[in-house]
C-alpha positions as CSV (number, residue, x, y, z in Angstrom):
1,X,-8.0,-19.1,15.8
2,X,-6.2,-20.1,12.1
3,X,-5.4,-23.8,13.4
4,X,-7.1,-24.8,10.3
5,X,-5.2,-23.0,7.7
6,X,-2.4,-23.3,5.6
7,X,-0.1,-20.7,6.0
8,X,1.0,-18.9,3.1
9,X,4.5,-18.3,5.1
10,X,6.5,-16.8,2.1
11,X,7.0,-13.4,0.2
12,X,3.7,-11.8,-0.6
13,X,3.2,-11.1,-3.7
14,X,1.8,-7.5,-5.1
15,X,-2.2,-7.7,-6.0
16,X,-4.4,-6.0,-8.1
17,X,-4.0,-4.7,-12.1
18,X,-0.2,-4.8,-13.5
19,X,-1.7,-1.8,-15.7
20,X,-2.6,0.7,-12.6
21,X,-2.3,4.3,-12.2
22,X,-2.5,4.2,-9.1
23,X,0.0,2.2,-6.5
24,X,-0.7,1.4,-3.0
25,X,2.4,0.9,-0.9
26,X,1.9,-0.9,2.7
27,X,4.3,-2.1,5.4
28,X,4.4,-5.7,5.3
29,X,2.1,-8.7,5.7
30,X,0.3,-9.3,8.8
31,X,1.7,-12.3,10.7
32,X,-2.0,-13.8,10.6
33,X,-3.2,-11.7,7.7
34,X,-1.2,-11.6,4.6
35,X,1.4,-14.1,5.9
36,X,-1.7,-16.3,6.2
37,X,-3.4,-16.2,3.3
38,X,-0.7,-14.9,0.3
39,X,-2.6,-12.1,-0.3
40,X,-1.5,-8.6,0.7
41,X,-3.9,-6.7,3.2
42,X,-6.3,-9.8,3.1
43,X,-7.7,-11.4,6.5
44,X,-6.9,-8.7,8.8
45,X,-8.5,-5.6,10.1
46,X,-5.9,-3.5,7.8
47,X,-7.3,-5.1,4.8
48,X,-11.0,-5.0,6.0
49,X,-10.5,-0.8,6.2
50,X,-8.2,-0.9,3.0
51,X,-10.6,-3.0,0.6
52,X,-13.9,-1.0,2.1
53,X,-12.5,2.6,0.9
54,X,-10.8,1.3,-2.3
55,X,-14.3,-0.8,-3.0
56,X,-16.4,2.9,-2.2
57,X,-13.8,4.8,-4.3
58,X,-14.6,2.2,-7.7
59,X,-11.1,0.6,-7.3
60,X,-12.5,-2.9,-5.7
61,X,-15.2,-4.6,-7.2
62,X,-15.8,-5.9,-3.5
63,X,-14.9,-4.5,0.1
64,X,-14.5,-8.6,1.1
65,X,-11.1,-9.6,1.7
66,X,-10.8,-12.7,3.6
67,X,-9.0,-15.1,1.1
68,X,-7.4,-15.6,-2.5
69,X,-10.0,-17.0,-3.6
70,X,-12.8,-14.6,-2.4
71,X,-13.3,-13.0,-6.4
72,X,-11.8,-10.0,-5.1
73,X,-10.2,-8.0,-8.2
74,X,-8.7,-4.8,-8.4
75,X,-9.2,-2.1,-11.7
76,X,-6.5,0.4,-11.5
77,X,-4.6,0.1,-8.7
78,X,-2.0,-2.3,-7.3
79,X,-1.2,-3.1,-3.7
80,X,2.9,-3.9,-2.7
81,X,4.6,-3.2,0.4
82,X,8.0,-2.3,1.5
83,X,8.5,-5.8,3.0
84,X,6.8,-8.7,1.2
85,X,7.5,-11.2,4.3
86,X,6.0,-10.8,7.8
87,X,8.0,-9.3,10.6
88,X,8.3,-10.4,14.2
89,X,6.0,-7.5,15.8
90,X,5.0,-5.9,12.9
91,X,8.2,-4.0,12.5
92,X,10.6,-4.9,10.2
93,X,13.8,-3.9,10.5
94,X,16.7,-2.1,8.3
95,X,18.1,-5.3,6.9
96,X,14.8,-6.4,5.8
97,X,13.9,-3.4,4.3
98,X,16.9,-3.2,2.7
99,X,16.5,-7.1,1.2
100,X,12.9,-5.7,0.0
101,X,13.9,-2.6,-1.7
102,X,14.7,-4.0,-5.1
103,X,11.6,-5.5,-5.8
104,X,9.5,-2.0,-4.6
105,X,12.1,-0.6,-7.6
106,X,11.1,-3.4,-9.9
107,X,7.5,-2.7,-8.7
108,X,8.2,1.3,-9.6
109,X,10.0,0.5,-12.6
110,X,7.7,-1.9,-14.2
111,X,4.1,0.3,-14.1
112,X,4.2,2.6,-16.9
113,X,1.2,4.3,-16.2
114,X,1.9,4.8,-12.7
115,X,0.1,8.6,-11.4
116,X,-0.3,8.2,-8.4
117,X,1.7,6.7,-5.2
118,X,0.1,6.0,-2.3
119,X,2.5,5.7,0.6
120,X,0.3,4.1,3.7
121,X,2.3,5.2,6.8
122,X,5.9,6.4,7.1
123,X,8.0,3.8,6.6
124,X,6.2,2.9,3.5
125,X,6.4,7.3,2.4
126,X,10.4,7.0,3.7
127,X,11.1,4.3,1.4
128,X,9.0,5.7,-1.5
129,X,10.4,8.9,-1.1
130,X,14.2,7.3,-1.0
131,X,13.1,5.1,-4.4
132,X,11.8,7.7,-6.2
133,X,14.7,10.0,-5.5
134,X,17.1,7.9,-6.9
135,X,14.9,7.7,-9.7
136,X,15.5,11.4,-10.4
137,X,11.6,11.6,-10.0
138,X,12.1,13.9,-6.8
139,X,14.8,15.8,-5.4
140,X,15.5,18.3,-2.5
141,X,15.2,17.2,0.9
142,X,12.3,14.9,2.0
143,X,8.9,16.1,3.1
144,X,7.7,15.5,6.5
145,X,5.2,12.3,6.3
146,X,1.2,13.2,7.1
147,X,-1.6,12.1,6.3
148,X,-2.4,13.9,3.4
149,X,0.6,15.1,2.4
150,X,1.4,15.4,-1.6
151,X,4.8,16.1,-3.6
152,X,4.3,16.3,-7.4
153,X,7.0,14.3,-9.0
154,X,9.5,16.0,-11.0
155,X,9.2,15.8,-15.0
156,X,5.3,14.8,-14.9
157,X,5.6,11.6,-13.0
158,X,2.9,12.1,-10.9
159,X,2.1,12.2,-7.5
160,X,3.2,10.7,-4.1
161,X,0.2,10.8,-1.5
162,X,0.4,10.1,2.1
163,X,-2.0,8.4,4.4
164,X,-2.1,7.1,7.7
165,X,-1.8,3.0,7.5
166,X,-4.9,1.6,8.6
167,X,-3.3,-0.5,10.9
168,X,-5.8,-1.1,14.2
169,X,-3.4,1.0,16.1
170,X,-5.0,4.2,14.3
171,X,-8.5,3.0,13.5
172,X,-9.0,2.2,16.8
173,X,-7.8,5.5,18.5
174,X,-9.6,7.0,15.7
175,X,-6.0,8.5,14.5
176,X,-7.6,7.2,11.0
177,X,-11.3,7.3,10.3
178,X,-13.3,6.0,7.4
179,X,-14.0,9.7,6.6
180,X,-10.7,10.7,5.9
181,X,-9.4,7.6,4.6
182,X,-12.2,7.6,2.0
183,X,-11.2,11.5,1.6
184,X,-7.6,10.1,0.5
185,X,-8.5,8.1,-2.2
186,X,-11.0,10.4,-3.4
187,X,-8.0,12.8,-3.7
188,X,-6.0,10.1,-5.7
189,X,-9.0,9.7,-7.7
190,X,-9.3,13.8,-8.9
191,X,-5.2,13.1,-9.3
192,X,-5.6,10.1,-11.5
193,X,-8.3,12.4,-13.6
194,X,-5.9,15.6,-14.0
């Protein structure tokens, strides 16, 4: 289907504004998505869902995500992952994460007016949750992922949000819907506000 394109085939880098309050952690680039066109969560059904809701929620000035060079731009938020490089079926594994965790750290580290976290799935809330206790930003044992599930960070950091990814395996059962995904960042909106 992509026989015509250039692969990206390297890290994927974060997108959006360096200045954000709010930051949107995925899994890792789609093999024929991200990996494809060097953009995270563009040119696959994740990205269709993910750029819709941030686009309703005054995030996106577009819900189109199909390549770098679509004029897609981002006003407030910033999009990384826990793994910038695509893993063989989706699923990367401990020694990949573990390559991957200092830049989510440097990602962290380096947005000072960082409110709100968005963690989109469990791996990505696991390895937020481990970062950000390290940090000294949270503490105690960790909270059970969910889709909608909120820990204030300690010492007015902010917040860390879950959400169910919206990966075709849950939009499709209807595990995720547009409803409660848009619900999600309308939460992280009244957040960003307090």
């Amino acid at each position: 289907m992509f026989a015509a394109w250039d692969y990206w085939g390297k890290p994927v880098p974060n997108f959006g504004d360096a200045n954000a309050s709010l930051l949107i952690v995925g899994l890792a680039p789609a093999a024929h998505g991200a990996n494809r066109t060097g953009r995270m969560f563009t040119g696959d059904q994740s990205g269709v869902w993910l750029y819709r809701a941030l686009a309703r929620a005054g995030f996106a000035n577009q819900a189109l995500s199909e390549s770098r060079e679509d004029g897609l731009k981002l006003t407030d938020a910033l999009i990384t992952a826990v793994c910038h490089c695509a893993p063989p079926d989706n699923k990367p594994s401990s020694q990949e994460l573990h390559n991957c965790a200092p830049f989510l750290a440097e990602t962290i580290a380096q947005l000072e007016n960082r409110t709100v976290i968005l963690a989109l799935g469990k791996m990505a809330w696991d390895c937020v949750w481990d970062e950000l206790k390290g940090r000294g930003e949270l503490s105690g044992p960790r909270k059970a992922f969910a889709h909608g599930a909120e820990v204030e960070l300690l010492n007015g950091r902010g917040w860390l949000v879950g959400s169910y990814h919206p990966s075709q395996q849950n939009t499709f059962t209807g595990r995720l819907t547009e409803i409660q995904f848009d619900q999600i960042f309308s939460r992280c909106r009244n957040l960003l506000n307090r």
